[in-house]
C-alpha positions as CSV (number, residue, x, y, z in Angstrom):
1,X,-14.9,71.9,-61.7
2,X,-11.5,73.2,-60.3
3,X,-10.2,74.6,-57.3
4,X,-7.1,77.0,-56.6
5,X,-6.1,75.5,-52.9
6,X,-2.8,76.0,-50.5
7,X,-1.2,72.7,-50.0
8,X,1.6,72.3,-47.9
9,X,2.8,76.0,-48.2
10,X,2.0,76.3,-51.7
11,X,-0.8,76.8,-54.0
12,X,-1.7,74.5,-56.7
13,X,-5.1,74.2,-59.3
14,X,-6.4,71.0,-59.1
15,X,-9.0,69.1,-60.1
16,X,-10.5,65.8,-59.4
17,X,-8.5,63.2,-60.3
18,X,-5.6,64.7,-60.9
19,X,-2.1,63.8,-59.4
20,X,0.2,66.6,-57.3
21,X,3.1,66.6,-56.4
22,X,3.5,68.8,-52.5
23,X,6.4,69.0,-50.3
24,X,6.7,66.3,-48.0
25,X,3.7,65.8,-45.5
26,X,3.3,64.1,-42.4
27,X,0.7,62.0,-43.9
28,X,1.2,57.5,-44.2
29,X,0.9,56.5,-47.8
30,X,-2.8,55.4,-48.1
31,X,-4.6,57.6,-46.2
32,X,-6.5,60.3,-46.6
33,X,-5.7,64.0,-46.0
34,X,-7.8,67.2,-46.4
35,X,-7.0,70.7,-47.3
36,X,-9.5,73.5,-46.4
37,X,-7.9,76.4,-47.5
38,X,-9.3,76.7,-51.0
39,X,-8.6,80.1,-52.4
40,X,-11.1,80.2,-55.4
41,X,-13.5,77.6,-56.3
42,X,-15.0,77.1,-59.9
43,X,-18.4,75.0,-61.0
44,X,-20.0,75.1,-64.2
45,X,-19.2,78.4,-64.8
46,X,-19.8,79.8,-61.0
47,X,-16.7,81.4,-59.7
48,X,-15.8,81.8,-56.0
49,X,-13.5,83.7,-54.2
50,X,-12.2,83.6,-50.5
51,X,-11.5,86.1,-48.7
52,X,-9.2,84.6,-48.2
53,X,-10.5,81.3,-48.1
54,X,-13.8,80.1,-49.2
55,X,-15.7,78.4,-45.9
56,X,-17.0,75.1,-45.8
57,X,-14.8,74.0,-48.9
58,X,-12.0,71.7,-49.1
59,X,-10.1,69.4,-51.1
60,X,-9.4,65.9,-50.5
61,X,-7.1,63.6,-51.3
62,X,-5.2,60.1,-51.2
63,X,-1.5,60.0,-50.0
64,X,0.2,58.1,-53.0
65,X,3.8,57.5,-52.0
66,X,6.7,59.7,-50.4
67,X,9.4,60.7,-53.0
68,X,12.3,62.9,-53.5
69,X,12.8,64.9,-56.2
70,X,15.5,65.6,-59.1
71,X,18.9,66.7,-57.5
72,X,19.7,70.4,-58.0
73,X,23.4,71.7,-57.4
74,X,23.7,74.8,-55.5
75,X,27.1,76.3,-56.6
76,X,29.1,79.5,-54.9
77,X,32.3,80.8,-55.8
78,X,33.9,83.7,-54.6
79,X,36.2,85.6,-56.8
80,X,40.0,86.1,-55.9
81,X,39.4,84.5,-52.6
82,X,39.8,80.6,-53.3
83,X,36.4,80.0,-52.1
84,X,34.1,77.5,-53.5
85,X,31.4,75.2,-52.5
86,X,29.4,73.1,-54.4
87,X,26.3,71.1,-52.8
88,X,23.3,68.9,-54.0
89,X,20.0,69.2,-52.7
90,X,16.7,66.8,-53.1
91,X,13.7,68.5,-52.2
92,X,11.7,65.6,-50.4
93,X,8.1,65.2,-52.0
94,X,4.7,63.5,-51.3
95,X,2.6,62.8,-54.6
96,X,-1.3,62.9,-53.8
97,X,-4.1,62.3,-56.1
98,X,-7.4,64.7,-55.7
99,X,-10.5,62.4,-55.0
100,X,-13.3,64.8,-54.2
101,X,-13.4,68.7,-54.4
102,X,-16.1,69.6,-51.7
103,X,-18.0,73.3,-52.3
104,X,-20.1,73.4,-49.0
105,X,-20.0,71.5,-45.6
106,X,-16.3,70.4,-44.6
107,X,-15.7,69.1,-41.7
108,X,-12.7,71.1,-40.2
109,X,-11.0,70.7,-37.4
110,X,-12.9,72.2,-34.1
111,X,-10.6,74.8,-32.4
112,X,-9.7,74.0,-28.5
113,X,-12.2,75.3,-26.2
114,X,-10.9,77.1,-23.5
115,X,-12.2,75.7,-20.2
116,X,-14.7,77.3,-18.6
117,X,-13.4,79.6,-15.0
118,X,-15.4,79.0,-12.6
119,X,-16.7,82.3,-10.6
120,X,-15.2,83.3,-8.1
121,X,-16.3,83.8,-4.4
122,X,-16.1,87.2,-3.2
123,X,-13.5,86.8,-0.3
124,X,-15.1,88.2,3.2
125,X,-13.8,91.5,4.3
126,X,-10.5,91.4,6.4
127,X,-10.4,93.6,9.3
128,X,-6.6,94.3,8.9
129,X,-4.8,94.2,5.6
130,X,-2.0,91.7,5.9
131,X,1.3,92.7,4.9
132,X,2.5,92.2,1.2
133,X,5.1,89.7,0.8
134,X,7.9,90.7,-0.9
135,X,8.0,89.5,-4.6
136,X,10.4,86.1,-5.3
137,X,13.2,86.4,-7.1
138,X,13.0,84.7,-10.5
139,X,15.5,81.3,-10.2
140,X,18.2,81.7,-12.4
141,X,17.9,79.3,-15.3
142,X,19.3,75.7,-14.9
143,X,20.7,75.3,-18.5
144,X,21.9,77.3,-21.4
145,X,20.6,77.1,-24.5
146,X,22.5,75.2,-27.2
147,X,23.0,76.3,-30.8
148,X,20.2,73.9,-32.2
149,X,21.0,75.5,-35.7
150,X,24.3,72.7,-35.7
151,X,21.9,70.0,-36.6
152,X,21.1,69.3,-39.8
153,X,17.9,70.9,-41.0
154,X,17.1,73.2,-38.4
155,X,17.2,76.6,-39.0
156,X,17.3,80.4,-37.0
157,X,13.5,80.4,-36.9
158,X,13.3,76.8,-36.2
159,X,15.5,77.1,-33.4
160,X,13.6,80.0,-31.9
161,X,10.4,78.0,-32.1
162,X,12.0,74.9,-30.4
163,X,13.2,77.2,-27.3
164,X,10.2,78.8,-26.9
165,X,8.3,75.4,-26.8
166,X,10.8,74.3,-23.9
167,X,13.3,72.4,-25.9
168,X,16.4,75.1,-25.7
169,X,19.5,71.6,-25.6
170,X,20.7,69.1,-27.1
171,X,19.4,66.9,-24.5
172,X,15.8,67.9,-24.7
173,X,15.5,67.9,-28.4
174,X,17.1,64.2,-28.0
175,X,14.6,62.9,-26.1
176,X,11.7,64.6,-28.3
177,X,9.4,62.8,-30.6
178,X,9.4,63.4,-34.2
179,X,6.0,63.9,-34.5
180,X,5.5,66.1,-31.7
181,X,8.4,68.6,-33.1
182,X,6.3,68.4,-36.0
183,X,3.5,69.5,-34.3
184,X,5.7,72.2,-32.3
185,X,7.1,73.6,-35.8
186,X,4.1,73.4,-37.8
187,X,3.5,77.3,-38.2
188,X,7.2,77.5,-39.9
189,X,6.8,77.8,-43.1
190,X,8.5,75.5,-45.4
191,X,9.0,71.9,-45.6
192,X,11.1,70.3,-42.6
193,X,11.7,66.1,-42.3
194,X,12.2,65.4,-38.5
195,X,13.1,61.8,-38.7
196,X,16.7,62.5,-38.0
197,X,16.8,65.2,-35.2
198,X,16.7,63.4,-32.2
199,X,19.2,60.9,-33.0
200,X,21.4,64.0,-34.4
201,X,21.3,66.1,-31.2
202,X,21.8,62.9,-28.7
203,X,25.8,62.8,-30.4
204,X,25.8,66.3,-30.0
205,X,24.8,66.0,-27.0
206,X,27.5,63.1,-25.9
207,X,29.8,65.5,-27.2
208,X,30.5,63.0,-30.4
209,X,30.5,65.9,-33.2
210,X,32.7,63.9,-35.2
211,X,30.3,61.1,-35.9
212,X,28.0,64.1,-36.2
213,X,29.7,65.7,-38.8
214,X,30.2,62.2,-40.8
215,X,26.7,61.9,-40.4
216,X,25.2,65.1,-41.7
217,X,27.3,64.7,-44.7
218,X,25.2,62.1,-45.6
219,X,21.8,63.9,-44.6
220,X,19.6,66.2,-47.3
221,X,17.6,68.6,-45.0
222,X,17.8,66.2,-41.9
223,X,16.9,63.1,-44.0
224,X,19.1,60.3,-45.5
C-alpha cells in the first residue's frame, strides 16, 4: 500500500515505514503530525484518485529530528561589468517517518463556524425621517509601512501578507510571535523559518542596521 500525498508544499510517494525528508515544519521532534491531502491512494491493487484529494484519507507520521541540508552555491557573474556574487544556501529540513497510511475516516481539522446573527427586530415606524449624518472622514493612517523585505527571509509576498494581517513596521513585527507569523504566513507557499524575525526587526527598528547587517550575514533564510 502506497500513497502519493502533498507534504509541506511538495509531493512525495510514501509508504509505511518509510523515512522523508520535507522542508522544515512547525512540528517538535517526537510528535505526531498528519497530512490529509493525499492525491492518489493504492491497496492491493485498488487505485484511487482525488479530485483533487481523496476524502477521509491521510497520512501520518512521527517528527524525527530538524536538519539542514547539503550547502549549494548560488553563483552570478555579470560579463564586462565587474559584477559577481557568490552565496551558499542550506535548505532547512525536517526528516519524518510514515507510521500509518489511513484510506477512510481521518479526522481533519473542523473549519470555524461562523457565529450564529441573531434576528433582528423590525425597528417601529418613525414618523419623521431623521437627517443623515454626514459620512466621517477616514483618519489618516498613524504609521507608514516599513520595507519588511530588509529582514532576512522575508520576501515581496511575505511582506504583503504581514501588512495585510496588521503588522505593516518594524515595531509590530518586533513584538510578534514566531508562531503566530507562522500561522499569519501559512498560505505562502514555500518553506519560511521565523525564529529570527522579531529579534531582526527590533534592531531595525532601533535604527541599529549595522548590527543588522553583521547579523544577517550570518543568517540562511532567517535562521542561524
Amino acid at each position: 500500500m502506497y500513497a502519493i500525498v502533498e507534504m509541506a508544499g511538495q509531493q512525495f510517494k510514501v509508504a509505511k515505514d518509510q523515512k522523508v525528508y520535507v522542508h522544515r515544519i512547525q512540528t517538535e521532534e517526537g510528535k505526531k503530525v498528519t497530512f490529509d491531502k493525499v492525491l492518489l491512494l493504492e491497496d492491493n491493487g485498488n487505485v484511487t484518485v482525488g479530485a483533487p484529494v481523496i476524502d477521509g484519507a491521510a497520512v501520518e507520521a512521527k517528527v524525527v529530528k530538524h536538519l539542514r541540508g547539503d550547502k549549494v552555491i548560488v553563483f552570478k557573474k555579470k560579463r564586462r561589468k565587474g559584477y559577481r556574487v557568490k552565496n551558499g544556501h542550506r535548505q532547512s529540513l525536517t526528516e519524518i517517518i510514515v507510521e500509518s497510511i489511513v484510506a477512510k475516516g481521518a479526522k481533519k481539522a473542523a473549519p470555524a463556524k461562523a457565529k450564529a446573527e441573531a434576528p433582528k427586530k423590525a425597528a417601529a415606524p418613525k414618523k419623521e425621517a431623521a437627517p443623515k449624518a454626514a459620512p466621517a472622514k477616514k483618519a489618516p493612517s498613524k504609521a507608514k509601512a516599513d520595507d519588511l523585505k530588509k529582514i532576512e527571509g522575508i520576501g515581496p509576498k511575505i511582506a504583503s501578507t504581514l501588512i495585510e494581517a496588521g503588522i505593516a513596521t518594524f515595531a509590530d513585527l518586533a513584538k510578534a510571535k514566531p508562531a503566530k507569523i507562522s500561522e499569519i504566513i501559512a498560505e505562502v507557499r514555500g518553506n519560511h523559518v521565523t525564529d529570527t524575525w522579531p529579534a531582526q526587526a527590533k534592531l531595525a527598528a532601533d535604527g541599529k542596521w549595522d548590527e543588522l547587517k553583521k547579523w544577517q550575514d550570518e543568517l540562511d533564510g532567517g535562521k542561524a
